[in-house]
One Martini backbone bead per residue (centre of mass of N, CA, C, O) as a GRO file, in nm:
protein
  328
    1UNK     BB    1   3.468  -0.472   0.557
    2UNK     BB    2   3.331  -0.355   0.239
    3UNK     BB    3   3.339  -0.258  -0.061
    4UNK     BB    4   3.046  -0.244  -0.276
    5UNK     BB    5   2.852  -0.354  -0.516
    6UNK     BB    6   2.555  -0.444  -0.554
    7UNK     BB    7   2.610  -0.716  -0.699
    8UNK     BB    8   2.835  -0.791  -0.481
    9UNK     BB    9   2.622  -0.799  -0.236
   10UNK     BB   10   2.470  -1.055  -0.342
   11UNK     BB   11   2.715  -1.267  -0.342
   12UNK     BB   12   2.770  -1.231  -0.044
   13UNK     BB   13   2.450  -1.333   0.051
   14UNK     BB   14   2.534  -1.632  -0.125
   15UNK     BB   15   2.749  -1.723   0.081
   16UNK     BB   16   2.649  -1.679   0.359
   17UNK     BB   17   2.384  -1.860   0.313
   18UNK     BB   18   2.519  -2.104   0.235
   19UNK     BB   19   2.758  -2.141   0.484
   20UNK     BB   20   2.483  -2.175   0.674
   21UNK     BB   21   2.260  -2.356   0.475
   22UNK     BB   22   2.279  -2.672   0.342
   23UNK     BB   23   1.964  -2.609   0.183
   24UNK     BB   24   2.096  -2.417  -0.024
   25UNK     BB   25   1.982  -2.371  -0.359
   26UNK     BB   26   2.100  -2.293  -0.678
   27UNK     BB   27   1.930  -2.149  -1.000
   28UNK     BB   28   2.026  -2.125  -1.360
   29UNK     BB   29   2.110  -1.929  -1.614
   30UNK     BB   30   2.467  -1.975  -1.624
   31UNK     BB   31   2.525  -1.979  -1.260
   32UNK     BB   32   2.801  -2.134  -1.273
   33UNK     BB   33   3.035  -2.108  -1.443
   34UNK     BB   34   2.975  -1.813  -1.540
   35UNK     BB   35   2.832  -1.639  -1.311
   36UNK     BB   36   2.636  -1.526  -1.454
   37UNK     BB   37   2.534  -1.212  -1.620
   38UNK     BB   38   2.604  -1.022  -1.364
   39UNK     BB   39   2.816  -1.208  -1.144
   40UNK     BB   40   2.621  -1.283  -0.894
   41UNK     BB   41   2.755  -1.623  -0.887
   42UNK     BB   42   3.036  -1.602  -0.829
   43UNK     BB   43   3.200  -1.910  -0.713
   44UNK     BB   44   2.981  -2.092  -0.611
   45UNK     BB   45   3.061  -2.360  -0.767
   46UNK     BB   46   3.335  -2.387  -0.609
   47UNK     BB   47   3.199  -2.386  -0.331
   48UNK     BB   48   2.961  -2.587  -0.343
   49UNK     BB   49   2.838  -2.724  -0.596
   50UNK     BB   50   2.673  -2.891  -0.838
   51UNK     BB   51   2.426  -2.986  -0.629
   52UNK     BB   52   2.374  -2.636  -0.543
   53UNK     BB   53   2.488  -2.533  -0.823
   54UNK     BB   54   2.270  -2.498  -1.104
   55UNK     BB   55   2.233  -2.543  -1.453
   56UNK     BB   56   1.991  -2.484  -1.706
   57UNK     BB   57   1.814  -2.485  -1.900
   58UNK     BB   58   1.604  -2.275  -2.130
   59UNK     BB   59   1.341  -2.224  -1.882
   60UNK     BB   60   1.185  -2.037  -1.663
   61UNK     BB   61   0.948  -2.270  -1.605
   62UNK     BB   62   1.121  -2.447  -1.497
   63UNK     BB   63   1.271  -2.322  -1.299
   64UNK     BB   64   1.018  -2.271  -1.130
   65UNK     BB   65   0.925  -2.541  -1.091
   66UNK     BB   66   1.172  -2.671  -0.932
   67UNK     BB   67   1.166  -2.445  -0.683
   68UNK     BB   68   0.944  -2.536  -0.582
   69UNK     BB   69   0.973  -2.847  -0.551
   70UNK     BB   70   1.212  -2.774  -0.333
   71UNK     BB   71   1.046  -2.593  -0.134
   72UNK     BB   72   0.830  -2.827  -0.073
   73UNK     BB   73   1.101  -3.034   0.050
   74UNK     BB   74   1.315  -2.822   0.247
   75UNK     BB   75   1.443  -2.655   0.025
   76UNK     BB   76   1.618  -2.367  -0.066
   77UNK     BB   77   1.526  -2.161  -0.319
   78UNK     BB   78   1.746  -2.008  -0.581
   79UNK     BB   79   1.630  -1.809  -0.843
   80UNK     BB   80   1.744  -1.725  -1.166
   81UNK     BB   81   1.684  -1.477  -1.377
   82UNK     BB   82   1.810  -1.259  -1.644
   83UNK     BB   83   1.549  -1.125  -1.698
   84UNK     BB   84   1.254  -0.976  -1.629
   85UNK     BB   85   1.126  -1.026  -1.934
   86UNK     BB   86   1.166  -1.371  -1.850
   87UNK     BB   87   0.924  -1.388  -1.638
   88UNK     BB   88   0.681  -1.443  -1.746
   89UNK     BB   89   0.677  -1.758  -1.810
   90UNK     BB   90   0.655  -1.777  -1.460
   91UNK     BB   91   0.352  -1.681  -1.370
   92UNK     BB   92   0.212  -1.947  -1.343
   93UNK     BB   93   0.409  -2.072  -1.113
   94UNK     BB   94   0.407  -1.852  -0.926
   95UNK     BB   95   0.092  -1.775  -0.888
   96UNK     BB   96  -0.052  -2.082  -0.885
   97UNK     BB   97   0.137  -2.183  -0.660
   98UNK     BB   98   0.348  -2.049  -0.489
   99UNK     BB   99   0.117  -1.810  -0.398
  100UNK     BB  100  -0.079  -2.110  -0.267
  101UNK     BB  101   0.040  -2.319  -0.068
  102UNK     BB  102  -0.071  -2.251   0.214
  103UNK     BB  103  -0.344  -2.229   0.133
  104UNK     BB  104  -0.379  -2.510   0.005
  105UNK     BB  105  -0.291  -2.658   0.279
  106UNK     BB  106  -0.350  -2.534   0.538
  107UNK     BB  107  -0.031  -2.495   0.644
  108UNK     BB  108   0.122  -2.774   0.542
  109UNK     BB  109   0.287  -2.560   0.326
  110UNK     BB  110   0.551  -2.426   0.156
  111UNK     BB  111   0.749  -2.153   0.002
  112UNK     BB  112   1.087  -2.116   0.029
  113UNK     BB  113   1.126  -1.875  -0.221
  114UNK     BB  114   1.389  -1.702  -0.443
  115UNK     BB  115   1.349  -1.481  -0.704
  116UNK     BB  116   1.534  -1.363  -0.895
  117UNK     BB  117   1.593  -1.016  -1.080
  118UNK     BB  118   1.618  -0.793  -1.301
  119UNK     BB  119   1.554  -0.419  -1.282
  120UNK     BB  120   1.514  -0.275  -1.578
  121UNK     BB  121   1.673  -0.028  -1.689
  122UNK     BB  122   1.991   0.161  -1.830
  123UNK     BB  123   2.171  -0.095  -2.063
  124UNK     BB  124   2.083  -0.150  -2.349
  125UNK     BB  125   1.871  -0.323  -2.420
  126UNK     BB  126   1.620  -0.516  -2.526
  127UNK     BB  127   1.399  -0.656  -2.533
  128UNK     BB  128   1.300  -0.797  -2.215
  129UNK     BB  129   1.551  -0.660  -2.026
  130UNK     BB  130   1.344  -0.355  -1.940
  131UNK     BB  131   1.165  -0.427  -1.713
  132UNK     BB  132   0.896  -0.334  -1.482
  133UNK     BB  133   0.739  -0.579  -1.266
  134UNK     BB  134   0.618  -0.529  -0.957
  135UNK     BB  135   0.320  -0.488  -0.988
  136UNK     BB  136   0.250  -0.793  -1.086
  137UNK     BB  137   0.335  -0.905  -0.780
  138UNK     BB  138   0.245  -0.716  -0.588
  139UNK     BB  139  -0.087  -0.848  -0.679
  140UNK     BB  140  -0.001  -1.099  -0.545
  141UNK     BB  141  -0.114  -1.300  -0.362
  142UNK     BB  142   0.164  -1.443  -0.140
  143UNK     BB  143   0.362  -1.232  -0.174
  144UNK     BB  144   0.662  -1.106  -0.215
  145UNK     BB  145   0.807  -0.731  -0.300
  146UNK     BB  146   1.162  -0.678  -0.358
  147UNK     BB  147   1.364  -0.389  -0.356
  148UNK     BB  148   1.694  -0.287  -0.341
  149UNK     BB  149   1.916   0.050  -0.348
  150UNK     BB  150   2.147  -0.109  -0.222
  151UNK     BB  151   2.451  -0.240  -0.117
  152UNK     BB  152   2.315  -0.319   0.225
  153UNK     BB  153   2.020  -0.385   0.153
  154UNK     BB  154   2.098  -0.614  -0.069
  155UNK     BB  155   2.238  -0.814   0.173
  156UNK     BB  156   1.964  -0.777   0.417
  157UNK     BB  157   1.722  -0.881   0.228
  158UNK     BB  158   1.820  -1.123   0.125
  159UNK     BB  159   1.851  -1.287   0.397
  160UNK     BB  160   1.549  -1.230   0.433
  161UNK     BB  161   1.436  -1.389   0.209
  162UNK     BB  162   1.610  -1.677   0.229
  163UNK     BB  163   1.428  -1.720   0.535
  164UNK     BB  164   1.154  -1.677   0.430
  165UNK     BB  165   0.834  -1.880   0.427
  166UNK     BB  166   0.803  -1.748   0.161
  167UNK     BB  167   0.755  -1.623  -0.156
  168UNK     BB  168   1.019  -1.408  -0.320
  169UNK     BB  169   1.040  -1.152  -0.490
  170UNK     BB  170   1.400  -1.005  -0.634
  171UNK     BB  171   1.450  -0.698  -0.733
  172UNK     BB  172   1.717  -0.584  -0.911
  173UNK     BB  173   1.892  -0.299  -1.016
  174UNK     BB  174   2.066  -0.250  -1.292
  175UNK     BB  175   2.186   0.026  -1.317
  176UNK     BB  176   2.311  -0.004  -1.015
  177UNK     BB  177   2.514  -0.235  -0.965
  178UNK     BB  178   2.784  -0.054  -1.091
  179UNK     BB  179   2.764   0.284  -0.965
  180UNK     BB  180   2.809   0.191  -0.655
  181UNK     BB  181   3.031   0.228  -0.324
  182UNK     BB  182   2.983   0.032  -0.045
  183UNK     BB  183   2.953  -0.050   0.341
  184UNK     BB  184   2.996  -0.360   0.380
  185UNK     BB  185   2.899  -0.614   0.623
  186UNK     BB  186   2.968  -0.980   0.715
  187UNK     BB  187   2.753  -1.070   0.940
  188UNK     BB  188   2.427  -1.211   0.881
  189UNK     BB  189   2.236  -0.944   0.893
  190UNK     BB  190   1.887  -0.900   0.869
  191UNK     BB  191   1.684  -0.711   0.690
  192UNK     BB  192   1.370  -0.591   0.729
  193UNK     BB  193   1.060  -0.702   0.623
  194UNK     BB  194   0.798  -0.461   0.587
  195UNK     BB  195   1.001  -0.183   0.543
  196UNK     BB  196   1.080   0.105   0.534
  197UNK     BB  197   1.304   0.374   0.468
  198UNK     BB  198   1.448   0.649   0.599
  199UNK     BB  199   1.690   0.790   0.412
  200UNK     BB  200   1.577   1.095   0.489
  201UNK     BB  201   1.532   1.416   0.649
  202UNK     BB  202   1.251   1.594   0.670
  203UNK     BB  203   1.001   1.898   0.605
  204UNK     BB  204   0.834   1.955   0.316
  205UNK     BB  205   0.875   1.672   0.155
  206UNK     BB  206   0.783   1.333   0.055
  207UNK     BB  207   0.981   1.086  -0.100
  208UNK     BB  208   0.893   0.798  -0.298
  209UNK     BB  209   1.068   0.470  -0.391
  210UNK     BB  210   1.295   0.251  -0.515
  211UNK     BB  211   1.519   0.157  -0.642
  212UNK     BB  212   1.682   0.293  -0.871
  213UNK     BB  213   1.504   0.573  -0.817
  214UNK     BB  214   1.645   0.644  -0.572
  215UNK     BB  215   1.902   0.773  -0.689
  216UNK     BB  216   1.742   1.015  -0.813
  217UNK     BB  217   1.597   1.125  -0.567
  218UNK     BB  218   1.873   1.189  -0.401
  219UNK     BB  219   1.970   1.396  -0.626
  220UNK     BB  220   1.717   1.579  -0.607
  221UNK     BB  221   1.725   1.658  -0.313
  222UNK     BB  222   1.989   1.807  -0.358
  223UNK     BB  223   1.871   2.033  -0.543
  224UNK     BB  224   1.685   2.145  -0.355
  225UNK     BB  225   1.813   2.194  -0.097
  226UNK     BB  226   1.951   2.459  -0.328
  227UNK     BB  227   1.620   2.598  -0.248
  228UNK     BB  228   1.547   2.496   0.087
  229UNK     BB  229   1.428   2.193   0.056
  230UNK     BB  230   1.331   1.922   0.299
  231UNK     BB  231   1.355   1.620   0.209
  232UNK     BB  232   1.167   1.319   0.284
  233UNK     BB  233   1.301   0.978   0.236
  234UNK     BB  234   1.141   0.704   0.093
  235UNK     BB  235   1.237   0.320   0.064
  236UNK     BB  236   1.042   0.078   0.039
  237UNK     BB  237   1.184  -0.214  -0.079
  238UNK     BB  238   0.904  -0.315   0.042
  239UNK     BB  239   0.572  -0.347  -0.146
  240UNK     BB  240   0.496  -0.664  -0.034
  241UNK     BB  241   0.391  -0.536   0.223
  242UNK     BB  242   0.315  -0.231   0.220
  243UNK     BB  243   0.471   0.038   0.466
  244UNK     BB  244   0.256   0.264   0.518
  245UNK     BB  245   0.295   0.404   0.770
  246UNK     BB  246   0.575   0.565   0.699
  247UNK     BB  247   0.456   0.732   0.521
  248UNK     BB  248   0.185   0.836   0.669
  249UNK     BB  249   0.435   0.986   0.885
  250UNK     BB  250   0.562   1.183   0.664
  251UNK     BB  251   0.278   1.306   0.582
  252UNK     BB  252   0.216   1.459   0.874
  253UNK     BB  253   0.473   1.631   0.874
  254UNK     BB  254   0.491   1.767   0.545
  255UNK     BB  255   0.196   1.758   0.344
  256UNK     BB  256   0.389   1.632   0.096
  257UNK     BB  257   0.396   1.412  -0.227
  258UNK     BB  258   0.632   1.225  -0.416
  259UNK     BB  259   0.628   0.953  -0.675
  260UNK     BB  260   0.874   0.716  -0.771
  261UNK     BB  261   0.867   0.538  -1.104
  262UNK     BB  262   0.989   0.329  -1.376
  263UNK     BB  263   0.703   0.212  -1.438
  264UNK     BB  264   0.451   0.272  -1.568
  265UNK     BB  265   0.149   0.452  -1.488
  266UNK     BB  266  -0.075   0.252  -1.548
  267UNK     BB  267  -0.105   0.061  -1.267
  268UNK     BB  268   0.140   0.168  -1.050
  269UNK     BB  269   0.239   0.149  -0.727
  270UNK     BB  270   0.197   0.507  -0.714
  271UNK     BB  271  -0.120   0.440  -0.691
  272UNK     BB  272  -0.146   0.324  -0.452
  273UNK     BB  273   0.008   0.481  -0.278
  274UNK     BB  274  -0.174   0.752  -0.360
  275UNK     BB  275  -0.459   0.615  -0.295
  276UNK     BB  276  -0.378   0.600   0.047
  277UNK     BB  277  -0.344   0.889   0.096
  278UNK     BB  278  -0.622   0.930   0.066
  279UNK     BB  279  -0.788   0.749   0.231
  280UNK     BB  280  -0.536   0.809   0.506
  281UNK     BB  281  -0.415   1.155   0.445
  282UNK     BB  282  -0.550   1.361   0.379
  283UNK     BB  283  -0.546   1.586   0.574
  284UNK     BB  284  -0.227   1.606   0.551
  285UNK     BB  285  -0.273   1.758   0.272
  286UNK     BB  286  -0.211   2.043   0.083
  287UNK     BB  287  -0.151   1.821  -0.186
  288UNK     BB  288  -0.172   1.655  -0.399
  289UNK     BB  289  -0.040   1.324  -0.494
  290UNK     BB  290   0.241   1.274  -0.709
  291UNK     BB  291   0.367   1.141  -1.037
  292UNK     BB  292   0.661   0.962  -1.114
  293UNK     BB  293   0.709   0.822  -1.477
  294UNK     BB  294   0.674   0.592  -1.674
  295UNK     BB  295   0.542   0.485  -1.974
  296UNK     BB  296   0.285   0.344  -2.210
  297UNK     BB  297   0.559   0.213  -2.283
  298UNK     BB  298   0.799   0.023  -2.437
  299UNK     BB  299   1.095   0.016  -2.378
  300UNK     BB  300   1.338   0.202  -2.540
  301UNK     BB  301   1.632   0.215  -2.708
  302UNK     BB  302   1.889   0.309  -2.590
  303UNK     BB  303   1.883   0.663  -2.568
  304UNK     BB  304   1.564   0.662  -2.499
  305UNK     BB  305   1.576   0.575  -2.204
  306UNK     BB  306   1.634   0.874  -2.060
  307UNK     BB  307   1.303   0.956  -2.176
  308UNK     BB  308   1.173   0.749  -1.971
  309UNK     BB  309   1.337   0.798  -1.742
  310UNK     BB  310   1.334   0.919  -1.476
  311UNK     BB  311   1.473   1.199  -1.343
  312UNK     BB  312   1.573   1.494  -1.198
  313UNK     BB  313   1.415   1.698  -1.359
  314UNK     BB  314   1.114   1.553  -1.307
  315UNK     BB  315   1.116   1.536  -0.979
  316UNK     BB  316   1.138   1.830  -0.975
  317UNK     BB  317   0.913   1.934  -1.136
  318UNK     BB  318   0.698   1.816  -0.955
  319UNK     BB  319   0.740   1.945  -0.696
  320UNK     BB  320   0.685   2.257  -0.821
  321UNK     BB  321   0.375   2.159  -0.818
  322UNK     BB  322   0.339   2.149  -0.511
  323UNK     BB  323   0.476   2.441  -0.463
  324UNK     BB  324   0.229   2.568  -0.600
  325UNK     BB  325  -0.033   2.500  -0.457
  326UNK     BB  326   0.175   2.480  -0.155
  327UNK     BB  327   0.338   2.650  -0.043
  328UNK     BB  328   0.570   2.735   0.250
   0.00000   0.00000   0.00000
């Protein structure tokens, strides 16, 4: 057992999944001698050599596409982008193929590989560095699509992702890779996809987060606290396949619900939440479950950051319009 940060624990399980699996390839830029752009990767090409840990040309497009043909033919790929918003050009090949080739090969083809992103802003980088894109994957189909928010979730999520016979999107949230340290096990247990996790049990309203907004979601939960209010935090963890029942769970426990994320609010996942919980939890609710996101713009630059991100004052303040609406 070890202290890590979510960031360290990515690089122990793609060290432990590497000495465990001699079909696992990485690749990306940068990713073998400087061991990535936030040293996910350090070790691995000391530790397994330059034919499992390949440094590729500066081309994203490429790298999806060499991660498919080689998940297609035995190998299982994990590939790195190094900022989410340098996904874009990946989206062809993982749309179009990667998520596309059990279906069109009647079952006799699989694509088992994981790209691996930062995502998220709040380390003050430029455009293109700091977007939020899991709504764009969570909407296709074929797809798994993982944000894990800790750093022992981060280790066997990452686990299952990479054992998984589908290929995953796997975004790691930025903001907290090395915001604090947890008690990380080296056991090589995966923790199951398709699973939301109850971060903390309460009963008065259900908070519902993923990646790095979890973190705040736990601090808002801590202010609540110290007003009587007993929030009941779910993880969402894996996005796609969205694992309603855990929250329509809590929220017939409950009957209110504030859903929390980072990306835009037209058309992001916490709409999607919000929509599902109207069609199938509606009884349950004593009001609206109401969505705190950022906005309808390109994530800002420096310090306008932190007025883009929900933080704890905002997710405060949208609980206490569900408790204006329906007191304890």
């Amino acid at each position: 057992m070890a202290e890590l940060a979510l960031i360290e624990a990515v690089n122990l399980a793609l060290h432990s999944e590497m000495r465990r699996d001699a079909n696992i390839v990485v690749l990306g830029e940068d990713i073998g001698r400087n061991g990535g752009v936030f040293r996910a990767t350090v070790g691995l090409l000391d530790a397994f050599g330059a034919e499992r840990v390949i440094d590729t040309p500066l081309a994203e497009n490429l790298i999806a596409a060499m991660s498919i043909g080689l998940s297609t033919q035995g190998i299982r790929a994990v590939a790195e982008i190094q900022f989410s918003g340098f996904l874009y050009p990946c989206i062809d090949q993982i749309v179009n193929h990667a998520a596309r080739y059990r279906r069109r090969t009647q079952g006799r083809l699989s694509c088992p590989l994981v790209i691996r992103s930062p995502n998220g802003g709040g380390i003050h980088a430029p455009e293109h560095h700091s977007e939020s894109l899991e709504t764009v994957f969570a909407h296709t189909p074929g797809l798994r699509v993982v944000s894990p928010s800790t750093p022992a979730r981060a280790y066997g999520l990452l686990l299952a992702a990479i054992r998984d016979p589908d290929p995953v999107i796997f975004l790691e949230p930025t903001r907290i890779y090395r915001l604090y340290k947890q008690s990380v096990v080296d056991d090589g247990e995966a923790l199951p996809l398709d699973t939301a996790f109850v971060d903390r049990e309460g009963s008065d309203i259900t908070l519902v987060s993923w990646g790095a907004m979890m973190h705040d979601t736990r601090l808002a939960a801590d202010r609540l606290a110290e007003d009587g209010i007993a929030a009941e935090l779910i993880d969402v963890a894996t996005l796609k396949p969205l694992d309603l029942d855990t929250i329509l769970a809590s929220v017939a426990k409950t009957g209110r619900c504030v859903i929390v994320q980072e990306s835009p609010r037209a058309g992001g996942w916490a709409s999607e939440i919000a929509a599902n919980l109207a069609e199938h939890g509606l009884m349950s609710l004593y009001a609206p479950p109401l969505r705190v996101s950022g906005y309808d713009c390109i994530m800002p630059l420096a310090r306008y950051e932190n007025v883009y991100i929900p933080g704890v004052e905002r997710i405060v303040a949208e609980v206490r319009k569900v408790f204006a609406v329906a007191p304890k």
